[in-house]
FIDRENGU-997425 format. One line per 3 residues: number of its first residue (from 1); for each residue x, y, z negated of C-alpha. Coordinates in Angstrom, 3 decimals, padded with zeros to 6 digits. Layout:
N
NUM) X Y Z ~ ...
This chain:
373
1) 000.000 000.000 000.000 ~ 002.909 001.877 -000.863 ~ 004.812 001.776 002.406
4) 001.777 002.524 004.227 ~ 001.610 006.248 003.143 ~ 004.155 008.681 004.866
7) 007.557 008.977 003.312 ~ 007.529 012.612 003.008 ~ 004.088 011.883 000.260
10) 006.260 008.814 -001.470 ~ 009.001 011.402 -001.837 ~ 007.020 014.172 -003.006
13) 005.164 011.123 -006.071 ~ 009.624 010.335 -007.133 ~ 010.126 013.861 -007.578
16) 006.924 014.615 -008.905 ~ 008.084 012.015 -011.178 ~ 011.497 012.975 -012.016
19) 009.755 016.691 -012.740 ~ 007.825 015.148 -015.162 ~ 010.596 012.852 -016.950
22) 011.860 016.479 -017.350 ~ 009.142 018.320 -018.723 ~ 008.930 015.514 -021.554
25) 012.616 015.041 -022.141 ~ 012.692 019.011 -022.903 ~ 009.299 019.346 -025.042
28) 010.634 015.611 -026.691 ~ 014.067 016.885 -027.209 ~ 014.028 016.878 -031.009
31) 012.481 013.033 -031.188 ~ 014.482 011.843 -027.852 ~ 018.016 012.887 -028.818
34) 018.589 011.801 -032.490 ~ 016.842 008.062 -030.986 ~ 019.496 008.328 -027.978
37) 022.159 009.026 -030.170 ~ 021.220 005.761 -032.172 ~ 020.875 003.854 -029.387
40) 024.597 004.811 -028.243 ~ 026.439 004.579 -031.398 ~ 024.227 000.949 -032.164
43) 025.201 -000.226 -028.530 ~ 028.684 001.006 -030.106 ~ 028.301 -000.776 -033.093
46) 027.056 -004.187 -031.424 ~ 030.312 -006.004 -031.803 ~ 031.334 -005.304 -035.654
49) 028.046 -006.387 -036.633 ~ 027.939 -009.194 -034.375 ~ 031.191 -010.734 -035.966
52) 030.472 -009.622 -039.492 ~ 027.103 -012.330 -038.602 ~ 029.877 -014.936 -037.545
55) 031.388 -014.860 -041.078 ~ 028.512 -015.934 -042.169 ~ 026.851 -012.574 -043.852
58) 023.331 -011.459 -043.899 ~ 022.105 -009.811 -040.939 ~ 021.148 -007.181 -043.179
61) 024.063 -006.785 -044.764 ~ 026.271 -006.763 -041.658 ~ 024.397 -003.860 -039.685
64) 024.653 -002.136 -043.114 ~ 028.295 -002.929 -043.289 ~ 028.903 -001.450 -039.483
67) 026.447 001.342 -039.741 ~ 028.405 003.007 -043.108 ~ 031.563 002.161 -041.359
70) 030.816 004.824 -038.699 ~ 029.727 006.737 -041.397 ~ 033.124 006.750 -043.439
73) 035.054 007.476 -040.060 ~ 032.760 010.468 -039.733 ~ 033.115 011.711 -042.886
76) 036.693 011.018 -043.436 ~ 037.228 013.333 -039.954 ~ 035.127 016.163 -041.455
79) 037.008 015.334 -044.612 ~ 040.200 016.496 -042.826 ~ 039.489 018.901 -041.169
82) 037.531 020.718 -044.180 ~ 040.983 020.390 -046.036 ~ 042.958 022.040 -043.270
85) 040.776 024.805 -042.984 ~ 040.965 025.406 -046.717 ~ 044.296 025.588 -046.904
88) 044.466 027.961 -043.744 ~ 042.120 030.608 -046.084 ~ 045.035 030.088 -048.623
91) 046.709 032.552 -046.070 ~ 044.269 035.031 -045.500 ~ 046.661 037.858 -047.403
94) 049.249 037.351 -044.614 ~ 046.093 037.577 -042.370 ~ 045.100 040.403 -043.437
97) 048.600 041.346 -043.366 ~ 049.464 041.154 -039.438 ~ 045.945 042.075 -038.762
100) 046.666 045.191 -040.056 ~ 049.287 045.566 -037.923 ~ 047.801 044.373 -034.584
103) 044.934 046.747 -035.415 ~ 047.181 050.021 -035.795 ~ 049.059 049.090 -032.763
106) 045.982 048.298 -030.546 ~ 044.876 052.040 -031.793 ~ 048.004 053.755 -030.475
109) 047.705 051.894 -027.157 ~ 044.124 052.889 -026.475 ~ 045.403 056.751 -027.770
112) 048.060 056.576 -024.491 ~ 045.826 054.923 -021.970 ~ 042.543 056.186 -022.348
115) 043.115 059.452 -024.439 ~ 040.679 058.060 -027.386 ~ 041.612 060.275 -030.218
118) 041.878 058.089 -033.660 ~ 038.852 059.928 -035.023 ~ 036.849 058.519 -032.069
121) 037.977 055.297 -032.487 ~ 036.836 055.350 -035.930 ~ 033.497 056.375 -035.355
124) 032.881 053.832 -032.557 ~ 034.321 051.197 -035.289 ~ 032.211 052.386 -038.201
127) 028.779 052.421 -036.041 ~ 029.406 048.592 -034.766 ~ 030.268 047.984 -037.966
130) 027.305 048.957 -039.625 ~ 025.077 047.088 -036.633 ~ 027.178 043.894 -037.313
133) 026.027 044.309 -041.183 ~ 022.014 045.224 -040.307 ~ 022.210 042.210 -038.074
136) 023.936 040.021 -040.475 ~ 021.821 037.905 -042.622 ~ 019.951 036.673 -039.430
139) 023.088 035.469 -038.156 ~ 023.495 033.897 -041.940 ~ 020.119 032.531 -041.698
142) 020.383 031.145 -038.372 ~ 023.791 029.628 -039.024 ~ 022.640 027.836 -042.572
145) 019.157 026.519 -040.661 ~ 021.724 025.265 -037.533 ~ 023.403 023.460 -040.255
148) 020.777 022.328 -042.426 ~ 019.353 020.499 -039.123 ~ 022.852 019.172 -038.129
151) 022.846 017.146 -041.405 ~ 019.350 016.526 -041.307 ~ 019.877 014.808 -037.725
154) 023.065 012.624 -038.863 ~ 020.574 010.949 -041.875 ~ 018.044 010.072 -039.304
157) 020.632 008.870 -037.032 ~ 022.002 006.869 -039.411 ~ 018.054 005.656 -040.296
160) 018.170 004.804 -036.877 ~ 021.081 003.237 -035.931 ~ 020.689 000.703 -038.417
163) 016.861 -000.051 -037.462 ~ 018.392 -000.569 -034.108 ~ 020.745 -002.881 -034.819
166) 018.833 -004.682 -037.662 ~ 015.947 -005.457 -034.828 ~ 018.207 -005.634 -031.830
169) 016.235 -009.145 -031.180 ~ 012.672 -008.291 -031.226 ~ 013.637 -005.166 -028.795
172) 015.430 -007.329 -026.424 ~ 012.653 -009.986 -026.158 ~ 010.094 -007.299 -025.997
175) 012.199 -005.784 -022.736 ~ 012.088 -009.254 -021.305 ~ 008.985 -009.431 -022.037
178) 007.181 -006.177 -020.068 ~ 008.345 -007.357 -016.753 ~ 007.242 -010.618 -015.055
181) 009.159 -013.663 -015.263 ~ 010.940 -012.985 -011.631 ~ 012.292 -010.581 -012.612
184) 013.867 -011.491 -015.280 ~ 017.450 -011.978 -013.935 ~ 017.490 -008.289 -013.088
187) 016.383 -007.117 -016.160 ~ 018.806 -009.132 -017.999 ~ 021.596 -007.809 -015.942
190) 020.514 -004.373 -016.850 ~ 020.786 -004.986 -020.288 ~ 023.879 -006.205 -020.131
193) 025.954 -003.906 -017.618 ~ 024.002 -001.118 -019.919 ~ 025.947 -002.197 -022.805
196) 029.181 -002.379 -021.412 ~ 028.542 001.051 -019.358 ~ 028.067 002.949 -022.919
199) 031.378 001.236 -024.776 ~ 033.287 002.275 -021.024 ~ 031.847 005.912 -021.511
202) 032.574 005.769 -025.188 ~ 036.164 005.095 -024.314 ~ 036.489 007.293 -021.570
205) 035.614 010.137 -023.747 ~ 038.654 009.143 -025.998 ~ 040.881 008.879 -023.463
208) 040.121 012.496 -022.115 ~ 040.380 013.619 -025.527 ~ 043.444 012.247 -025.952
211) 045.420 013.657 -023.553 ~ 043.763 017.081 -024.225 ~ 044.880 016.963 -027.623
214) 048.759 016.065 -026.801 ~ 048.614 018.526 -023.779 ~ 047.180 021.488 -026.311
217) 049.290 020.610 -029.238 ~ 052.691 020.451 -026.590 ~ 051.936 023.667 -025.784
220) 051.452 025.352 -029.534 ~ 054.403 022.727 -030.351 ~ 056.529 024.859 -027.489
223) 055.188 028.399 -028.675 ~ 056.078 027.891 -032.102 ~ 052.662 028.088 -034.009
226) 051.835 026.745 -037.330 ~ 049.667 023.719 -037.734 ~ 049.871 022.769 -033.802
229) 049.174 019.689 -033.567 ~ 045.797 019.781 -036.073 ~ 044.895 022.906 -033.927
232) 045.583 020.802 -030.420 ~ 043.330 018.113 -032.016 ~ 040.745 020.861 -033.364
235) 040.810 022.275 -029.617 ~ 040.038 019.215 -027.912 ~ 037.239 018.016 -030.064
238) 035.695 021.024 -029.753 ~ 036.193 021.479 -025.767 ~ 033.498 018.901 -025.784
241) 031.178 021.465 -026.291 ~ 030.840 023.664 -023.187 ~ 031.884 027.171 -023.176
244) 031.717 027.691 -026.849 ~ 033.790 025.245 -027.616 ~ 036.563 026.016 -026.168
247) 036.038 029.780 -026.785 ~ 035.697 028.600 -030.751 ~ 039.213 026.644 -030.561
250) 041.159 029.937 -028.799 ~ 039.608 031.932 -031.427 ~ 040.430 030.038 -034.208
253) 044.163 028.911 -033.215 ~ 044.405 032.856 -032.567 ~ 043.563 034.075 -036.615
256) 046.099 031.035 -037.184 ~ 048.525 032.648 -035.321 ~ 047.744 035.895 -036.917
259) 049.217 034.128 -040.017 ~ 052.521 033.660 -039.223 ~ 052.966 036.452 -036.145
262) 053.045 039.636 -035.408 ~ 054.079 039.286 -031.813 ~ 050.887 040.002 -029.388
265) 052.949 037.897 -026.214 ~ 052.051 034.712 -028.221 ~ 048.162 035.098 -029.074
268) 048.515 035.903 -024.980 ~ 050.018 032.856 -024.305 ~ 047.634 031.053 -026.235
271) 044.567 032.079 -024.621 ~ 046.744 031.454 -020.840 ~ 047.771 028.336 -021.396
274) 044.441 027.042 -023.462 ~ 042.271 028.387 -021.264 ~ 044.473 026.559 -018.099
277) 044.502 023.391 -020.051 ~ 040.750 023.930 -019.976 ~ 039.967 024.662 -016.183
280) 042.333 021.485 -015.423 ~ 039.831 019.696 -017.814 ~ 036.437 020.597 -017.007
283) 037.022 020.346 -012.728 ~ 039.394 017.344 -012.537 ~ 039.939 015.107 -016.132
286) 036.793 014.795 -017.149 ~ 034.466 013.943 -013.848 ~ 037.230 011.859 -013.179
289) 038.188 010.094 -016.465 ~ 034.879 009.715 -017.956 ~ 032.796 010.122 -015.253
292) 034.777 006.991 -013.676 ~ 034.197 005.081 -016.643 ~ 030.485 005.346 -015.730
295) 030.827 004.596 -012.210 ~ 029.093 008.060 -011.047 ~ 031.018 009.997 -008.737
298) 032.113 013.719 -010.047 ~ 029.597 015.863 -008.038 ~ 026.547 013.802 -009.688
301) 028.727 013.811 -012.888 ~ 028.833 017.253 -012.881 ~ 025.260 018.391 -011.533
304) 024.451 015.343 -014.492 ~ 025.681 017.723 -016.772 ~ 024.729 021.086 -015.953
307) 020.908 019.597 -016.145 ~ 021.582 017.945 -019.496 ~ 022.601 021.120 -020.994
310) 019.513 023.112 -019.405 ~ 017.409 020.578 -020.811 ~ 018.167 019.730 -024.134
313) 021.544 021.721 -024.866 ~ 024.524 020.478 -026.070 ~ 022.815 017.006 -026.728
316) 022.104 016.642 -022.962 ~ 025.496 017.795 -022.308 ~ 026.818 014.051 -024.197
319) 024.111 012.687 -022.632 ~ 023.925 013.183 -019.366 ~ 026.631 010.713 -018.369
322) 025.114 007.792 -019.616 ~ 022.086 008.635 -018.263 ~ 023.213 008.737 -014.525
325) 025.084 005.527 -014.855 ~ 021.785 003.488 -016.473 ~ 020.009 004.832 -013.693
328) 022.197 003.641 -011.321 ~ 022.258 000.338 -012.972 ~ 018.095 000.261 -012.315
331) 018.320 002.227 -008.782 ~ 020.543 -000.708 -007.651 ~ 018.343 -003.441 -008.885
334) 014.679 -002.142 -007.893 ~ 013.660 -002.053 -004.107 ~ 012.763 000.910 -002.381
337) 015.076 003.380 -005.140 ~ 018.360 001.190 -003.714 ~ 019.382 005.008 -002.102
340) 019.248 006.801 -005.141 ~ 021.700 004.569 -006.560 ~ 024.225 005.222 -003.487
343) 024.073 008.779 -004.089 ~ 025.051 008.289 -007.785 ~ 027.506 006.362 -006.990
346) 031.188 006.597 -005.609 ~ 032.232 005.273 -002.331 ~ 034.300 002.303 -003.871
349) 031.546 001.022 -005.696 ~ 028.961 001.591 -002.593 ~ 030.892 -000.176 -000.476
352) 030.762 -003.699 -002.481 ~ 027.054 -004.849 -002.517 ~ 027.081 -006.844 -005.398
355) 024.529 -010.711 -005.403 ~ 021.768 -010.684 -007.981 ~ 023.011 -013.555 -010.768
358) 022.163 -014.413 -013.869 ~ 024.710 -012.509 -016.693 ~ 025.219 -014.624 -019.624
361) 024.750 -011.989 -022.927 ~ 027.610 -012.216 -024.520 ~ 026.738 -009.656 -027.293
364) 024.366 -012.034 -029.082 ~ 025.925 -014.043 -031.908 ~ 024.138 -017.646 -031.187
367) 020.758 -017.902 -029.345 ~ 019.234 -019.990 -031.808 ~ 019.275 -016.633 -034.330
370) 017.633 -014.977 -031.254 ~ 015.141 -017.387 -030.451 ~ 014.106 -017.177 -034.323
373) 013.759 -013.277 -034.645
């Protein structure tokens, strides 16, 4: 019935479709994300707890087990870098110090250049002051709600993630179950390739970070700044977020320069080389790096991304990625959307048509635990 109707009506029903997908995903965002998120870092997860089942402890127990072992990574990496920021305000005299400095200076070059008188300047500083301190306990209030949510999202996705993982079974069986028994093969191989897409992604995204955080902590290394290679770590976590992030880390390894410098050549260098390190990042390392990891060539990688972030912010920014490369996974496997996967795709992975089998799941401890959930 389908095929009968003209392809430029089929083709106006997909993206009628993918319009709506859309429209929910945005109005959905704050149930959607914290339940992707949980379905990532379970999918993550899937192997500890499988072989914490293998020595013989309660299924229960072992998702508990590998759930609060994310948990204590998580914290002990906020843990450290809450310590290294406390002991950067230990130097806020010497802060103060060479800000002082920078500040005079900056007034005597804007007296020669632009023939501001220091009066002037003084005025103009003591009016945006006084607008930054009107304005100031909405920023306050907006920052504390930004992090109140934050925390409230990690509980739930904790809440989640073990939920996940402690009915892993039932939601497999129920998957198998929605779709007839011919299909079946497919749906299993979607499952599985799923799962081994989001642990490729997962370490695809350390990789990139990796070599972000040697290249940026080289660099501070070579211009002689204090704490470089927390800061080059501190960068590259947060160049993960786009734009801000990386405007964050300049800022901050800039006021830790302050600290230790009065030379202005080095906070230049800083925001030079950072912001090159960046640019190399965001147009070749990371559609490359991660988005090969997903099998999704960069253009679709990147396009992925830029609609992630207009849809659900930062959140769609992680998850855009993963996103493409399960829908490639179905696109290849369902007739008629075949093209859709092609276009996701990169050329070396078009080119080998792959034979419908049968994947054994390997993620599943025994199938006799399976068969009794």
């Amino acid at each position: 019935m389908n095929n009968q109707l003209p392809y430029y009506l089929r083709l106006c029903v997909k993206l009628l479709l993918l319009f709506l997908i859309g429209w929910i995903a945005y109005l959905g965002e704050s149930i959607i994300v914290p339940i992707y998120f949980s379905i990532l870092l379970a999918i993550l997860l899937l192997p500890l707890a499988n072989a914490l089942e293998k020595l013989r402890l309660p299924k229960a127990l072992a998702d508990i087990t590998s759930v609060l072992s994310a948990v204590v990574v998580i914290v002990l990496l906020f843990y450290f870098l809450s310590t290294q920021i406390s002991s950067f305000m230990s130097d806020m005299p010497s802060i103060r110090k060479h800000l002082s400095e920078h500040y005079y200076a900056i007034r005597d070059w804007v007296n020669q250049k632009f023939n501001i008188s220091y009066t002037q300047q003084t005025v103009f500083i003591r009016n945006t002051t006084k607008q930054i301190t009107s304005s100031g306990g909405s920023y306050v209030g907006h920052t504390f709600s930004s992090l109140t949510e934050t925390f409230l999202s990690l509980v739930i996705i904790t809440i989640y993630t073990f939920l996940i993982l402690f009915y892993r079974h039932l939601i497999r069986k129920f998957l198998l179950a929605v779709f007839r028994k011919e299909h079946l093969i497919k749906v299993e191989e979607v499952l599985v390739e799923s799962k081994s897409m989001v642990k490729n992604y997962m370490l695809g995204l350390l990789i990139e970070m990796s070599i972000i955080a040697i290249i940026n902590s080289i660099i501070l290394l070579c211009l002689g700044i204090k704490y470089a290679i927390f800061l080059g770590v501190f960068i590259a976590i947060l160049n993960l977020v786009p734009y801000i992030g990386i405007i964050t880390g300049i800022v901050f390894t800039i006021l830790v320069t302050l600290t230790t410098s009065s030379n202005m050549n080095d906070i230049v260098w800083i925001i030079i080389s950072i912001g090159l390190v960046h640019v190399v990042d965001s147009n070749f390392l990371m559609p490359r790096i991660v988005g090969s990891k997903v099998k999704i060539n960069p253009l679709m990688a990147i396009t992925g991304v830029l609609f992630g972030g207009t849809l659900m912010g930062i959140a769609g920014v992680f998850l855009a990625l993963p996103t493409l490369a399960i829908l490639k996974i179905i696109f290849d496997r369902v007739d008629g959307l075949e093209p859709w996967g092609i276009l996701l795709g990169d050329e070396s992975h078009n080119g080998k048509k792959g034979k419908i089998r049968k994947v054994k799941n390997t993620d599943e401890p025994t199938q006799n635990t399976e068969s009794a959930n």
